[in-house]
C-alpha positions in Angstrom: -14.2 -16.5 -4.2 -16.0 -15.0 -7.0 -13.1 -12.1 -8.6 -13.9 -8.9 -7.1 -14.3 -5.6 -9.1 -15.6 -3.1 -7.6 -18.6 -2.7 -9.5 -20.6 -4.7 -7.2 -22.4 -1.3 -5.4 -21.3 0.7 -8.5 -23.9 1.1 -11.3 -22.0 3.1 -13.7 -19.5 0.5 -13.5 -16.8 2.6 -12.4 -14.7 1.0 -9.6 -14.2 2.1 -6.3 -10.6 3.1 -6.9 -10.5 3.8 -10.2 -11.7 2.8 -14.0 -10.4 -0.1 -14.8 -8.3 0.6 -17.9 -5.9 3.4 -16.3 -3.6 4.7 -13.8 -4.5 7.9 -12.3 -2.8 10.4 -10.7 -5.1 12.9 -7.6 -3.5 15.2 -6.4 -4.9 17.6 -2.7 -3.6 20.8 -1.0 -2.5 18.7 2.1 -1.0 15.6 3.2 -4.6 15.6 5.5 -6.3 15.7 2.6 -4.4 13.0 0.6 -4.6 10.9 3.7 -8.7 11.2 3.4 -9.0 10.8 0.3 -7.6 7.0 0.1 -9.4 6.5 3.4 -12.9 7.0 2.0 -11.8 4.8 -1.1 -10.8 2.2 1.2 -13.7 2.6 3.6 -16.2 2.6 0.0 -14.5 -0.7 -1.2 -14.8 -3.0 2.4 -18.6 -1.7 2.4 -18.7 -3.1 -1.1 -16.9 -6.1 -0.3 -17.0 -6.9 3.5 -14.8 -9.5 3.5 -12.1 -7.6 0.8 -8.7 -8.8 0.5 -6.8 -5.5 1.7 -2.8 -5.8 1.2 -1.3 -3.2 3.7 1.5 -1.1 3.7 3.6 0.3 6.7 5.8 3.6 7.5 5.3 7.2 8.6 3.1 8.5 6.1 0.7 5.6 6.3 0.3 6.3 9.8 -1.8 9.0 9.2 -3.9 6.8 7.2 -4.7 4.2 9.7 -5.4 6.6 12.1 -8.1 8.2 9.5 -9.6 4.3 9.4 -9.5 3.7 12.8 -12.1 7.3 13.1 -14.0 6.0 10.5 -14.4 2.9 12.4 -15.4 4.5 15.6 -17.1 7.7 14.1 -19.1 6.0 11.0 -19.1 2.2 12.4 -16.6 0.9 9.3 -16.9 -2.9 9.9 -13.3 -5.0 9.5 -15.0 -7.8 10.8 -14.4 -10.3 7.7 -11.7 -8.4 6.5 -8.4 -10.0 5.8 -5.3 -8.6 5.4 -1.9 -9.3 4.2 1.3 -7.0 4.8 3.6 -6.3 2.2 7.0 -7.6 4.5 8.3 -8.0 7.8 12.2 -8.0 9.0 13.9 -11.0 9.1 15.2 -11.7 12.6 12.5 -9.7 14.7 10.0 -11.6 16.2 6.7 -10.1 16.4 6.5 -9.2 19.7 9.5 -7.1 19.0 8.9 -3.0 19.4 10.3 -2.7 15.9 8.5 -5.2 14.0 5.7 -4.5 11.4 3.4 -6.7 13.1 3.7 -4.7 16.4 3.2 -1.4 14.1 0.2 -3.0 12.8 -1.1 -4.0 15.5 -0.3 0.2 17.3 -1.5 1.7 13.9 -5.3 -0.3 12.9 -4.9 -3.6 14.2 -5.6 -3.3 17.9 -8.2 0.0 17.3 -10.8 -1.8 14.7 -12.5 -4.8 14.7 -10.4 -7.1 13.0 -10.3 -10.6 13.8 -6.6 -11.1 14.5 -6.4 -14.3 12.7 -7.2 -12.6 9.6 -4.1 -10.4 9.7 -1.4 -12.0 7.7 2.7 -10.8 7.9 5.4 -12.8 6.7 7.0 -14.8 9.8 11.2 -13.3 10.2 11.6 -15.9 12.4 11.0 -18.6 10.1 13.8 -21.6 10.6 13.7 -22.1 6.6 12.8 -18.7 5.4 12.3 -19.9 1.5 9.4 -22.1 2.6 8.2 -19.4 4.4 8.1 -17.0 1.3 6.2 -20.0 -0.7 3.8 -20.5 2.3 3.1 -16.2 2.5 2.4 -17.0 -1.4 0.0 -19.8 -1.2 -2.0 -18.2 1.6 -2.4 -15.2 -0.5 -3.8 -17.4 -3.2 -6.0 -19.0 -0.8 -8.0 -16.2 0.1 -8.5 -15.1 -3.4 -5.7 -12.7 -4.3 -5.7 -9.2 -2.8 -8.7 -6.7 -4.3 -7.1 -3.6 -3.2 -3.3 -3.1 -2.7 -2.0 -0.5 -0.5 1.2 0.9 -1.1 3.7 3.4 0.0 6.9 5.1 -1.9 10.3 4.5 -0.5 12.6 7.2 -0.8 15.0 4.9 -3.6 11.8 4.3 -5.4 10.5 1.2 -4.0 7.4 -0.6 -2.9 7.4 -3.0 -0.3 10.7 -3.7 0.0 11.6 -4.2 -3.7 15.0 -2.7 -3.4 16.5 -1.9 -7.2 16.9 -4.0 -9.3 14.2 -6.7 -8.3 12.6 -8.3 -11.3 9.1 -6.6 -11.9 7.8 -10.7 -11.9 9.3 -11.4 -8.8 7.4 -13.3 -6.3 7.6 -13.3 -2.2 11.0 -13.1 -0.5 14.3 -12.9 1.0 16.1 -9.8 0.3 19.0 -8.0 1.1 18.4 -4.1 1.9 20.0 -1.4 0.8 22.3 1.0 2.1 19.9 3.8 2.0 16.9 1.8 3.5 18.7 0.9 6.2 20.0 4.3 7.0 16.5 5.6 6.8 14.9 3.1 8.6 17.4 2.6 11.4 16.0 5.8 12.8 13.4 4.1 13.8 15.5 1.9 16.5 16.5 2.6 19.4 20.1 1.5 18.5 20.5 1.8 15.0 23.0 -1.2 14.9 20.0 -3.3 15.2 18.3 -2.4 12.3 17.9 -5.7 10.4 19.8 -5.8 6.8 17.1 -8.3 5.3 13.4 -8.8 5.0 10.9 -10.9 3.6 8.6 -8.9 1.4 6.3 -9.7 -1.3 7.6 -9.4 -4.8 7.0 -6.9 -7.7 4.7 -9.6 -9.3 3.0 -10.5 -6.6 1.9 -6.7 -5.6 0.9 -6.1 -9.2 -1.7 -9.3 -9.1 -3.7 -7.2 -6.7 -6.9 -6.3 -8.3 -6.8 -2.7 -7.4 -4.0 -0.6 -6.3 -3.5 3.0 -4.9 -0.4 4.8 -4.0 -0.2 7.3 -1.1 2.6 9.4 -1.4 2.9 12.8 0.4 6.0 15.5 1.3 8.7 17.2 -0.2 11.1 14.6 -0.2 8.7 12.1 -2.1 9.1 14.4 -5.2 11.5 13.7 -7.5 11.0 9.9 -6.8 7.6 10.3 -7.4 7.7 11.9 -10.7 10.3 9.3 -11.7 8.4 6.5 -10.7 4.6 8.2 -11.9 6.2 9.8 -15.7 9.9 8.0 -16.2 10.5 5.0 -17.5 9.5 1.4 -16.4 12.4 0.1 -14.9 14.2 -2.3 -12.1 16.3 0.8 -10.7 12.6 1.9 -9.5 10.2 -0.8 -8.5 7.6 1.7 -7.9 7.5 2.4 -11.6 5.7 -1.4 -12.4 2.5 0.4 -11.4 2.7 1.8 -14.8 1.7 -1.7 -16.0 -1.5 -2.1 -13.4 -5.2 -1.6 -15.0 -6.1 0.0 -12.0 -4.1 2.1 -10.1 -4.6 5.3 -8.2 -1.7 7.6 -6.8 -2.5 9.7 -4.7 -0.5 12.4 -3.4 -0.7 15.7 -1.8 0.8 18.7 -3.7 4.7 18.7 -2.0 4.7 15.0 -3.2 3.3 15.9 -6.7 5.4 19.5 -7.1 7.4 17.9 -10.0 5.4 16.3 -11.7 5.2 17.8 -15.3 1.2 17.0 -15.9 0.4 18.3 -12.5 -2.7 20.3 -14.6 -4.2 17.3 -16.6 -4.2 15.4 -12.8 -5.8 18.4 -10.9 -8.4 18.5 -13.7 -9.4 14.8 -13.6 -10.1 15.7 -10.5 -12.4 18.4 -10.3 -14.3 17.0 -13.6 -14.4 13.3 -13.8 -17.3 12.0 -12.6 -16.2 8.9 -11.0 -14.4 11.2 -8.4 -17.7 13.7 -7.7 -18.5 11.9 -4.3 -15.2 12.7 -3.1 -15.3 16.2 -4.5 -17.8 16.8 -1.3 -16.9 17.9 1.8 
């Protein structure tokens, strides 16, 4: 598959997401607004590319999202036909069918709502008798389709993207890992017994995320701040796996103004914005 860029339906040569050469920070008012704003990127890149690579991400704020895609979908006839898609992790020990796996929110969220051909959507298998060789199998498959053209990603609370707990090696590849503490105490909530909240997953590595071609962060709420500015204008470190998307050529964060409120070039961001012309079609109502 020839390497997608972006530039394809783009004559100024500006890609869908972003420039190329860059991370950018956009901030909006609202989380709404955030939430649109990376659905019309994504929605611009699969016309560009019908069958695009799209790397998906899970949890609350990205519910939003997918429920933004699936209206596009229905409203504006966004086709996921020859879309594939690849998941960032998956529990180990749930089996998909189970009400708390990331395949079964998937398949709640976009899956079951657009028209994706369900052999297209990839997650790492929990269930998997020898999980290592599952880990090198979710790798290879990746590979085979190309490598991912646009990553979608999320900001754990600890700093984290997928489930990149700290101290993961910004080359690591797919798999096994232990969770934290404070991963497991946020995401236990979600079960109905917390007790059963799984203490490992299977989730794509630092390295692996970072090979996607492009890459935007959606990050929104009050509690996302400090971690956010950490992760956007600290230091590139292991303690905060989020902070390797400093190193990507094309990365877009995109966060809505709680999520951004400590952030110290909130200015510079809103004024990229409102004046670069790569962002004017979004500029419109």
């Amino acid at each position: 598959m020839a390497t997608y860029t972006g530039r394809e339906a783009d004559p100024g040569n500006q890609r869908a997401a972003g420039r190329g050469d860059r991370m950018q920070v956009i901030i909006r008012p609202t989380a709404e607004e955030a939430s649109w704003l990376v659905a019309r990127m994504i929605g611009k890149c699969l016309k560009a590319k019908p069958d695009l690579v799209l790397g998906l991400a899970t949890g609350a704020t990205m519910e939003r999202l997918y429920a933004l895609l699936v209206k596009l979908h229905l409203s504006d006839g966004l086709d996921f036909s020859l879309c594939r898609t690849f998941n960032l992790d998956e529990y180990v020990g749930l089996p998909a069918d189970s009400p708390y796996s990331y395949r079964h929110y998937m398949k709640t969220h976009l899956f079951d709502h657009v028209n994706l051909d369900p052999r297209n959507t990839h997650l790492p298998d929990g269930m998997a008798k020898d999980l290592g060789a599952e880990c090198v199998r979710y790798e290879e498959t990746i590979k085979r389709s190309g490598g991912v053209d646009l990553q979608l990603l999320g900001l754990g609370k600890v700093g984290h993207i997928g489930f990149n707990e700290p101290l993961s090696a910004l080359y690591s590849r797919t798999r096994e890992k232990a969770l934290t503490p404070a991963t497991i105490a946020e995401n236990s909530r979600m079960f109905k017994d917390p007790a059963e909240m799984p203490r490992r997953a299977i989730t794509m590595g630092v390295g692996t995320i970072l090979e996607g071609r492009e890459m935007i962060m959606l990050v929104t709420g009050t509690a996302k701040a400090e971690i956010l500015a950490k992760a956007v204008e600290g230091p590139i470190t292991s303690m905060i796996t989020a902070s390797a998307i400093q190193l990507h050529p094309d990365c877009v964060v995109v966060a809505d103004e709680e999520a951004a409120s400590k952030l110290q070039a909130r200015e510079y961001y809103h004024w990229v914005f409102d004046n670069e012309p790569e962002w004017t079609e979004y500029r419109k109502k």
